[in-house]
N, C-alpha and C positions, 0 to 999 in steps of 0.2 A: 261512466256517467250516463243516465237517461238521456236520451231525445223524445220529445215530443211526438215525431216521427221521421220515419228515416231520410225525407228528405228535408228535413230541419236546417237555415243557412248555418254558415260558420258565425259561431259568435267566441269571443274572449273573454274570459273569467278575469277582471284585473286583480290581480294582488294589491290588499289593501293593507291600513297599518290601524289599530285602530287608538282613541286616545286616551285608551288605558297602558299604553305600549308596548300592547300584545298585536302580532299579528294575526289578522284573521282572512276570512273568502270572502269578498264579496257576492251575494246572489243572485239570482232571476238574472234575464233577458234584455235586449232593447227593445223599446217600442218600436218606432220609424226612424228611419235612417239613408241618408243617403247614399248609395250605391255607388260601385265602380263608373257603370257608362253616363255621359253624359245626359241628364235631363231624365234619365231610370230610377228607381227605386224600387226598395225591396223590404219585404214586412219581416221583424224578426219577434220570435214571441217573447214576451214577457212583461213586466210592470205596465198597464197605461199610464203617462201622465197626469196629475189632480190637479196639479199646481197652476202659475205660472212661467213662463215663457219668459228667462232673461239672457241677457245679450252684451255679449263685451267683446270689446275688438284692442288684442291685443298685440303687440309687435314685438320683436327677439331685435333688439340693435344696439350697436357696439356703444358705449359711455368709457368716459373717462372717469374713472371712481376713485374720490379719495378720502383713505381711511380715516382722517385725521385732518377737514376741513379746515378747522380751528388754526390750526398751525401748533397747537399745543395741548401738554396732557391738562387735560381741561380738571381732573381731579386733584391733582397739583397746582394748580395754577401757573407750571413752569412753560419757557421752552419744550420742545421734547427733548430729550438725554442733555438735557444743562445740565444735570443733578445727577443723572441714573444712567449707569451703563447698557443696563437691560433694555430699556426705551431706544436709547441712542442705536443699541444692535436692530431693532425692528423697525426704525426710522428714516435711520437716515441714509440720505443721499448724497453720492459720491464715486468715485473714478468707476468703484465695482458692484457698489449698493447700490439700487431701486429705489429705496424711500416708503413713500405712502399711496400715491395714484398710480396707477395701470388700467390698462385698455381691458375693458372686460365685455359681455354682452349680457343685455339684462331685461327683462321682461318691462314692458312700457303699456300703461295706457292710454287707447286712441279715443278719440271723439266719435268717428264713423268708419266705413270700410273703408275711406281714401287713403290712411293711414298717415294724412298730411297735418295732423293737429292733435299735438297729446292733450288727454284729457289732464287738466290742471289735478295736481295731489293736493288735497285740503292739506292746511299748517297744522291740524291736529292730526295729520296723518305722516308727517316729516318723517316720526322717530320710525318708520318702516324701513325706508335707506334703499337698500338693494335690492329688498323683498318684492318680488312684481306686485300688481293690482292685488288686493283682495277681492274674491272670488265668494259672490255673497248667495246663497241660495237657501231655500227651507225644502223639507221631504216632500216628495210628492211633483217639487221643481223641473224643466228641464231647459240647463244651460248650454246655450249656443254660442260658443266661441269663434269668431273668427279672427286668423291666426295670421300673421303676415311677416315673414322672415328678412330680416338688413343684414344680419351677419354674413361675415365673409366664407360661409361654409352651411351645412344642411340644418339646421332645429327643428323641433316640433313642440308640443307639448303633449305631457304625457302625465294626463289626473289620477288621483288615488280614491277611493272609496265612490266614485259614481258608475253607473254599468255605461258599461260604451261600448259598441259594435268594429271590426276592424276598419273599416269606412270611417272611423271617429276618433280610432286611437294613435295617441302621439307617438306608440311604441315602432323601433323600427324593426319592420318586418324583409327582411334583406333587402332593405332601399327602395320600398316601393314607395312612391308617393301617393299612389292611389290611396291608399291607407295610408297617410298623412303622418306617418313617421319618421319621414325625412323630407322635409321643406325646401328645398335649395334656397340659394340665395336671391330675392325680388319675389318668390312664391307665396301664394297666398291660398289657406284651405279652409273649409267651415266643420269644425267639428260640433256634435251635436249630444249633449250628454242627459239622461236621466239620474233621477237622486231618490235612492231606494231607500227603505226606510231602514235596512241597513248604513245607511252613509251617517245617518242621528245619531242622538245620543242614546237612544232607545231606553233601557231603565236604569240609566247611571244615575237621573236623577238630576243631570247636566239640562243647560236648556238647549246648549249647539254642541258640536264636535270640530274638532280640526283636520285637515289634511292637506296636501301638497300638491303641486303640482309643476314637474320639471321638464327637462327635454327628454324625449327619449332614445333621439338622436345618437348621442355620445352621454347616455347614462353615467359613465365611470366617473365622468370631471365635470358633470353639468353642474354641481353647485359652487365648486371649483369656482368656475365660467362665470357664476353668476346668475344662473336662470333658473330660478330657483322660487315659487311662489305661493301664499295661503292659498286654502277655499274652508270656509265655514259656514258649518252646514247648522241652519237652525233645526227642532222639530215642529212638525206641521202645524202651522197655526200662530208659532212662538217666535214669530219674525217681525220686525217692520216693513211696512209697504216697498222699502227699495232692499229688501233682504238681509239687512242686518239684525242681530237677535234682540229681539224686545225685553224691555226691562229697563230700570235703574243703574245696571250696572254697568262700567269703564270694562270695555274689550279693549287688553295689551296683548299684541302679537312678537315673539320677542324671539328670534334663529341666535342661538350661541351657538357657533362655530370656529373651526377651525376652517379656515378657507388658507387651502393649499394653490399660491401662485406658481408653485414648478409644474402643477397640473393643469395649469391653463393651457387654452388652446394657443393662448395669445404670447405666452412666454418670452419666445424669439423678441418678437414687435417690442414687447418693456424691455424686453435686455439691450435691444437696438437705439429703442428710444428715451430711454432715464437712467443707461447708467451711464457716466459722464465719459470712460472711456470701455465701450462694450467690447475691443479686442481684449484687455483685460481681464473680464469675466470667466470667471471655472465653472462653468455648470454643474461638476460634481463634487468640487468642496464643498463639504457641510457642511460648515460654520454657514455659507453661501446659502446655501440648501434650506436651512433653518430658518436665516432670516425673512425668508417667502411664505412662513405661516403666520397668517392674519389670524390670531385668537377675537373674534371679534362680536360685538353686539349688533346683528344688522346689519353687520361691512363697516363697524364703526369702531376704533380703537382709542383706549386712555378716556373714557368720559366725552367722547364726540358724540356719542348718541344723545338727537336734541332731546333737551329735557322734558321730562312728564311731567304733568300738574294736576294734582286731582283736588276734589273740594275734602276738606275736615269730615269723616263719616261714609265715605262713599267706598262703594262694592268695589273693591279692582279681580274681575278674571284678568290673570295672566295665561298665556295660550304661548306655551313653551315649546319648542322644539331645537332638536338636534342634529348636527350638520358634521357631515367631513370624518377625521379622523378619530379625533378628539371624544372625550367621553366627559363634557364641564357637568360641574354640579354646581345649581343656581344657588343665591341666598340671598338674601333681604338685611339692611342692618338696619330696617326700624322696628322688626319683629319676624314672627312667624304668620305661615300660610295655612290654608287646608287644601291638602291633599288627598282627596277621596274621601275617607273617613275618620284622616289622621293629621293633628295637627304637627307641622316640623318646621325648621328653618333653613332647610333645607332640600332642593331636588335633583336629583338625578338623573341626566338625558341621554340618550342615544341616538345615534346617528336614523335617521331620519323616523324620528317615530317623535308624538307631540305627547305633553301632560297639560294640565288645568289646573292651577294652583290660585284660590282663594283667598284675597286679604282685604281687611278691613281697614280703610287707612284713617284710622285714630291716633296717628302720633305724629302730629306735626313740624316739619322740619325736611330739609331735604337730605337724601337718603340715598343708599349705592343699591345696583344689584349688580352681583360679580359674580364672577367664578370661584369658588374658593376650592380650586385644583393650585396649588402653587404657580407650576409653569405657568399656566395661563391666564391666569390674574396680573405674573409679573409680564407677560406678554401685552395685556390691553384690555382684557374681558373684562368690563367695569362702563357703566352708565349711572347717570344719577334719576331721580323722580323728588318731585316736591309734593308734601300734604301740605296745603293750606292751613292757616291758624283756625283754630274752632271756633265760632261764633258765642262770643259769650250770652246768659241765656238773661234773659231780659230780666231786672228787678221786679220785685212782685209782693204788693201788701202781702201779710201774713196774718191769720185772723187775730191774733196778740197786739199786731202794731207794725209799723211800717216798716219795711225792708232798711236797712242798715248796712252802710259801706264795709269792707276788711277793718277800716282803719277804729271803727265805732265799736268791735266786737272784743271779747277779753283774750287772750294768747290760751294756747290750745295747755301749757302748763297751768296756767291761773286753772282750768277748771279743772285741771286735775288731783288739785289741792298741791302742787310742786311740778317736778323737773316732768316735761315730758314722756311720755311712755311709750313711743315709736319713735322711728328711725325718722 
């Protein structure tokens, strides 16, 4: 690959995914960036910033999460496994079973640097669950994160689709912390990222894109772990003032996964502390084994994900992605989506790569989206969303004569001269 010239800094190329879920390179250079020694800096060439300058301060610390707050499959109306075998295996708890809560670590929003005050989640942001902050930026942006680690071991973060210098990236580079890919525990780093106009939707025709952003720490189980998070990228211009993408339409952010708890870091700690008697537990029985995959929406199983509500008529993007080991295929039961160009009722996800599916919510009533992979539907992948009733449309003179109720008008057989002629 060219250099500019030969003594050009080091810079990292990140591997991006994009949200057509093809991978691609991300291009060009960082601007400015903060350097190894303290109070130094060092110029790297490529994109200047256009944009502006946003800031989030975020925190990796250990939650007690549980999949199934409710205490019940909220799509059933039951107990869990009062009725269902399958529920009761992924549920419950007992001498040698876990249950539904475990110690996990999870991306938090702060207020300021102190890291003493999370920033409150809006109630229309609940159905996010275990997904960290959303990460709101438009092309031409550069976001500065500062990053402040509670786990009881190293995290970082580590973004998809923004350029970033090794000085910025969450990736570990054999444990250096200077490059901020291993955080120890009580550390705190500022990474600094630009948003290329690679990171857009550029001519999909989309107005934002999706991408991720996890630890890069312990890659293997980070979403496992839980640390796991959006960033969505508007195109320049097609933002609101606080970075969200402008428009009409309902942004749903939605992780189907398979979250594997025998891959947590935290394993031991649940088997210690929720199975009733943990000398009993076989870490390598499979039934055992099994039971530790959360098929889940968000971290949410059986209809725990808080409900969605949208008005009669209103745009929903859904902003889809895929987790873990699992391969779900989404689906809607109050209709179909658009998918790029193609209308279906269904999608297809991949471990960590996102889609944008399309719906128009014209059908009033409250409604699933599931998995419809067998396993993992009978597992918990299932949430509901409500459309509002339609606004019926106001009576209105007619130049003949005034508007007339149902009840005033002849049956749709009378005009047909007999029996009706549709269903």
């Amino acid at each position: 690959m060219a250099r500019d010239a030969p003594t050009a800094p080091m810079v990292r190329y990140r591997r991006t995914a994009a949200t057509s879920g093809a991978a691609v390179l991300a291009v060009a250079l960082a601007a400015l960036l903060l350097a190894v020694g303290a109070g130094s800096f060092r110029t790297l060439q490529g994109s200047a910033p256009s944009g502006v300058t946003r800031t989030y301060y975020i925190g990796a610390d250990p939650v007690l999460w549980n999949y199934t707050p409710s205490g019940h499959d909220v799509i059933t109306g039951t107990a869990l496994g009062a009725s269902n075998a399958t529920v009761q295996y992924y549920t419950e708890r007992n001498a040698t079973y876990l249950g539904t809560s475990f110690e996990k670590c999870l991306y938090q929003q702060f207020v300021d640097a102190s890291f003493t005050a999370l920033e409150p989640r809006p109630a229309a942001e609940a159905y996010l669950g275990l997904l960290g902050p959303v990460i709101y930026a438009a092309v031409g942006d550069t976001v500065q994160v500062w990053f402040h680690n509670a786990c009881p071991w190293a995290e970082s973060i580590a973004p998809e689709g923004v350029e970033v210098a090794p000085s910025s990236d969450g990736t570990n580079f054999n444990g250096s912390v200077s490059y901020g890919g291993s955080v120890p525990t009580n550390g705190t780093v500022e990474y600094t990222w630009l948003v290329p106009p690679s990171a857009g939707p550029g001519s999909s025709g989309a107005p934002a894109a999706l991408w991720l952003y996890q630890s890069g720490t312990q890659a293997a189980n980070s979403t496992d772990l839980g640390l796991i998070g959006p960033i969505l990228i508007s195109a320049a211009g097609a933002n609101n003032p606080d970075g969200t993408p402008a428009g009409p339409a309902e942004n749903v952010i939605l992780l189907a996964s398979d979250l594997d708890e025998n891959d947590s870091t935290f394993l031991r700690y649940n088997v210690e502390h929720f199975a009733e008697d943990p000398s009993a537990v076989d870490l390598s029985q499979p039934r055992w084994v099994g039971s530790l995959n959360k098929y889940s929406i968000n971290g949410f199983l059986y209809g725990n994900l808080p409900p969605l509500t949208f008005p009669h008529g209103t745009e929903v993007v859904w902003w889809l992605l895929g987790a873990g080991r699992g391969y779900p295929t989404l689906t809607w039961t109050s209709g179909s989506v658009r998918l790029g160009g193609v209308t279906t009722d269904r999608v297809p996800l991949a471990p960590s790569v996102s889609e944008r599916a399309v719906m128009w919510a014209n059908t009033s009533g409250t409604w699933l989206v599931e998995s419809s992979v067998p396993g993992q539907l009978a597992g918990g992948l299932e949430g509901q969303f409500v459309v509002s009733a339609a606004t019926p449309a106001a009576a209105r003179d007619l130049p003949w004569g005034p508007a007339r109720s149902s009840a005033e008008l002849p049956a749709p057989s009378a005009l047909l001269g007999g029996a009706a002629r549709w269903a």
